[in-house]
C-alpha positions in Angstrom: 106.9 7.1 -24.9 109.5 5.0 -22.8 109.8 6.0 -19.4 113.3 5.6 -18.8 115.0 5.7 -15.0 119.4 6.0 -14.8 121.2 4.7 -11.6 124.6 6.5 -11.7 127.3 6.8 -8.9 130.0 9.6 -10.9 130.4 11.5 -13.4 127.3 10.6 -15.4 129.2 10.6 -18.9 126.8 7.5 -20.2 124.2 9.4 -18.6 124.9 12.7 -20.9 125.2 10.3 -23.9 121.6 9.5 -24.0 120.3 12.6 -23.0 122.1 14.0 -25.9 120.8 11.5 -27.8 116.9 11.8 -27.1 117.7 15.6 -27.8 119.0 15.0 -31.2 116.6 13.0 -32.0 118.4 9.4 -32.2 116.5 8.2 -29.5 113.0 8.8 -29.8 109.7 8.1 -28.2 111.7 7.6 -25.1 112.4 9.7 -21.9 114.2 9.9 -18.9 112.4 9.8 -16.0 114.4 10.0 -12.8 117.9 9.9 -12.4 119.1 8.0 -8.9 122.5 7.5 -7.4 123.9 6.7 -4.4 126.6 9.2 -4.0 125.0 12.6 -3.2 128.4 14.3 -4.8 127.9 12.3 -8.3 128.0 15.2 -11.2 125.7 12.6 -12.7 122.7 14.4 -10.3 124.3 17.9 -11.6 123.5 17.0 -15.0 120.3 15.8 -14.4 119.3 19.3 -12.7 120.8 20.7 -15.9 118.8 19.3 -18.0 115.5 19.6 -16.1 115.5 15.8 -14.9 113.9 14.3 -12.0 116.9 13.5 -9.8 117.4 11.6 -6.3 120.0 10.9 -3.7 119.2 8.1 -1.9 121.6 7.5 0.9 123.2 3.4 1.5 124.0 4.0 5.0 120.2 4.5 5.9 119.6 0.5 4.8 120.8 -2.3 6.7 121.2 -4.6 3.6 121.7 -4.4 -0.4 118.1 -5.6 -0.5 116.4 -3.1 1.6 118.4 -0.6 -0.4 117.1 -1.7 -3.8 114.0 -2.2 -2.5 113.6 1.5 -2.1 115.1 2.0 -5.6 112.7 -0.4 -7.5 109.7 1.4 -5.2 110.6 4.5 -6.5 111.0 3.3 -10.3 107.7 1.6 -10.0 105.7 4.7 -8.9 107.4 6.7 -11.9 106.4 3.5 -14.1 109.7 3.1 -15.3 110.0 0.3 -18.7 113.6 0.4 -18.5 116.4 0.7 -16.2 119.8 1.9 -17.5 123.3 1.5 -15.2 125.4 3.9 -16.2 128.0 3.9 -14.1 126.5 3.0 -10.9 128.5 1.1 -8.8 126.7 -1.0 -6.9 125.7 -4.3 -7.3 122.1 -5.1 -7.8 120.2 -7.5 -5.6 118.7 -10.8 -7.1 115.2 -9.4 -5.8 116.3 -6.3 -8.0 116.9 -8.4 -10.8 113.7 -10.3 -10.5 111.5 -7.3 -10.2 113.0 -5.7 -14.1 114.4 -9.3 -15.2 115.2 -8.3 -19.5 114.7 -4.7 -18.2 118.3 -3.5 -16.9 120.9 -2.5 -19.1 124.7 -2.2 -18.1 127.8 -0.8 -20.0 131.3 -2.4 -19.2 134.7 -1.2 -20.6 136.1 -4.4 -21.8 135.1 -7.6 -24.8 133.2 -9.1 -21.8 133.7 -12.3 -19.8 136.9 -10.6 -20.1 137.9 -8.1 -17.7 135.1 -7.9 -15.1 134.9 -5.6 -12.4 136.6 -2.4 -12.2 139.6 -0.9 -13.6 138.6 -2.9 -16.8 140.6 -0.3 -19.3 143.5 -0.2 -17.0 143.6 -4.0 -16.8 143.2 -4.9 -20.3 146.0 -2.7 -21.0 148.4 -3.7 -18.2 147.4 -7.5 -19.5 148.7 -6.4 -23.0 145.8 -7.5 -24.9 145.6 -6.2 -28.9 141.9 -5.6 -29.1 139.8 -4.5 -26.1 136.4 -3.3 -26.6 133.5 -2.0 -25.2 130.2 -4.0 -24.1 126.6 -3.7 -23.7 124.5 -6.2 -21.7 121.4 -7.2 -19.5 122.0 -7.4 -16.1 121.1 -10.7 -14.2 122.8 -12.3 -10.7 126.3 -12.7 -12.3 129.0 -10.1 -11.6 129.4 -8.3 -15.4 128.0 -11.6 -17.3 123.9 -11.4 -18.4 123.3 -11.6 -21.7 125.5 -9.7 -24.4 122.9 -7.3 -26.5 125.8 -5.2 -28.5 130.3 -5.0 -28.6 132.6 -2.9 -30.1 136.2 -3.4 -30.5 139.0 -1.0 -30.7 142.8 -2.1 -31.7 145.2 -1.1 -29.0 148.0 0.2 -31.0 151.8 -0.2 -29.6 152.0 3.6 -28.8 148.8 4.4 -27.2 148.7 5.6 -23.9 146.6 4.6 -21.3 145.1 7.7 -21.1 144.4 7.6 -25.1 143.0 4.3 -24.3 140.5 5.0 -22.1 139.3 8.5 -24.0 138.6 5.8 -27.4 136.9 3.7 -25.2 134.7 6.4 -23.9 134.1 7.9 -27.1 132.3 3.5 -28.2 130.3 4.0 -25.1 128.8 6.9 -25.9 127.6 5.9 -29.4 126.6 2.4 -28.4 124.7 3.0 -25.2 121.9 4.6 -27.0 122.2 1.9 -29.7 121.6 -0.6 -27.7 118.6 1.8 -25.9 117.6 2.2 -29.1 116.5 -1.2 -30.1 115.1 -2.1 -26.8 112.6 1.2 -27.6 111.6 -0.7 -31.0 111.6 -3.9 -29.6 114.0 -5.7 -31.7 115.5 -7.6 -28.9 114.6 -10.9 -27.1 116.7 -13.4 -25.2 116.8 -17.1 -26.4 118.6 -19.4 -23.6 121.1 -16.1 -22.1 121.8 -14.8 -25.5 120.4 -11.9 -26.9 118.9 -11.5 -30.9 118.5 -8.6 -32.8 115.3 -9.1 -35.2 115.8 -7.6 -38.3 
């Protein structure tokens, strides 16, 4: 069984995605272990309590620096043994000790075909930008800002009359199926990193 720890900072939408997922039976042998964020409002704790999931707060403004901060995080993640961390929606951004400690271990989902589009606002600014296709992506999380290694995308056409708000419910929908795909074939080992890019073995 694949202990499994979430950092989320809102609503926790990614985060209901895969544990719908391990209920349905998609994603098996795996389980989510603790659910952390840094905003003690984020519904993402709510649904973690919902569902009968260790959940912590732990509050920024008690750390001097990013690194004390995560160092707390990847203490408590190593004393629930946690095999993979999933970002989903947190908005922080990870220290390089951090990314040392779970290097291949951290999983992010970003709203655009990245390297376009980092940061936030990604839906809103591939559509301002006028772009045809826009996507969703999966990735491993290293130093860089949005850019470790690609595991999965998913495009979607952006049609002439689609709303913004149409947009970003399509968009939503891609997350939620490939989030746990991606999971999915870190939990049967079918991925490995070759010089930044990632292969699926077959």
């Amino acid at each position: 069984m694949m202990k499994i720890g979430i950092l989320a900072s809102g609503n926790g939408s990614n985060l209901q995605a895969i544990i719908d997922s391990i209920n349905k039976g998609y994603l098996q042998n795996a389980e989510i272990s603790i659910v952390i964020s840094d905003n003690e409002n984020a519904y993402a704790l709510k649904r973690s309590k919902d569902n009968n999931i260790k959940n912590l707060y732990i509050n920024k403004k008690e750390y001097k620096t990013r690194i004390e901060y995560d160092t707390k995080i990847v203490e408590v993640l190593k004393e629930e043994k946690i095999e993979l961390v999933i970002l989903a929606g947190y908005l922080r951004w990870i220290s390089e000790y951090f990314v040392n400690e779970y290097r291949g271990r951290i999983m992010n989902i970003h709203p655009s075909l990245l390297p376009s589009f980092k940061g936030l606002n990604a839906i809103e600014k591939a559509y301002n930008y006028g772009v045809k296709i826009t996507g969703v992506t999966v990735h491993f999380v290293d130093e860089t800002e949005d850019a470790g290694p690609i595991i999965l995308q998913e495009t979607i056409i952006i049609n002439e009359n689609m709303s913004l708000e149409k947009l970003e419910e399509e968009i939503h929908k891609i997350e939620h199926k490939l989030y746990p795909k991606a999971i999915d074939l870190f939990i049967k080992d079918k991925l490995y990193i070759e010089n930044k890019k990632v292969f699926i073995r077959r």
